[in-house]
N, C-alpha and C positions, 0 to 999 in steps of 0.2 A: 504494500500500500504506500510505503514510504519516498517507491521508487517515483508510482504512477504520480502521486503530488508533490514530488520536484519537478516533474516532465511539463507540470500548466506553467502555461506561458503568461507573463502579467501584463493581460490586456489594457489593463489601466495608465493613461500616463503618470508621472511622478509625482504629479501636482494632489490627486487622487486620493482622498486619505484611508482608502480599502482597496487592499487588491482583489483580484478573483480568487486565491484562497481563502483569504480571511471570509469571502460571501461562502463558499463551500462549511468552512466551519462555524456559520452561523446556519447555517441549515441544519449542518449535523447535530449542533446545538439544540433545533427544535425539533428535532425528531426523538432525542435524546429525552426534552421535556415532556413531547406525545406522549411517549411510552412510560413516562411516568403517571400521567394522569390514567392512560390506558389501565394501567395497574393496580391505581386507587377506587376503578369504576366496576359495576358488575353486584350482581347478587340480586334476591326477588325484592320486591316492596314491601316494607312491614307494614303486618296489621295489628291489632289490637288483638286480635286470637292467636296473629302466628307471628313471631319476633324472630328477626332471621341474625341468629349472631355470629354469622361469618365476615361481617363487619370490624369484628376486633383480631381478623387473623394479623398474623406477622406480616405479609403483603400489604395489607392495607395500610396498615398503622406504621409500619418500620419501614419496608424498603420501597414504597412509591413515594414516601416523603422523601426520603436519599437521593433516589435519582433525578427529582424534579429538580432539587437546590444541586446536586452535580451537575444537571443540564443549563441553568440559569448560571453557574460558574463559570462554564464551558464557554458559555456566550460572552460574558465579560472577556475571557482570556483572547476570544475570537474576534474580538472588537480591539481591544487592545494592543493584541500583537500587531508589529510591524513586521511583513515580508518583504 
């Protein structure tokens, strides 16, 4: 992977203050945070008869809040960096 984005070419002039990779790692960035909400959504509707407590699994609670702020991190570093 390392190889294929050193091979982009930087469309941008220098004046530019993002290159065409830094826009690649802000995508990646928000796919990155998709899949985090992806992760915290899901399960039936509660009712008052039937309480669905898969709500409190470790997915939910622990590692879709992880990856959203590592996504939202990701995007600072992808804005940030200069190429």
């Amino acid at each position: 992977m390392k190889k294929w984005f050193d091979n982009i070419k930087n469309a941008n002039d220098d004046n530019m203050p993002l290159s065409m990779k830094n826009y690649l790692l802000i995508a990646l960035g928000a796919v990155i945070i998709v899949i985090g909400f992806v992760l915290m959504s899901g399960g039936e509707p509660s009712t008052p008869e039937n309480f669905d407590y898969s709500i409190f699994s470790f997915r939910r609670i622990t590692l879709a809040p992880i990856v959203v702020v590592a996504g939202f991190a990701f995007e600072i570093y992808a804005i940030l960096k200069r190429f």
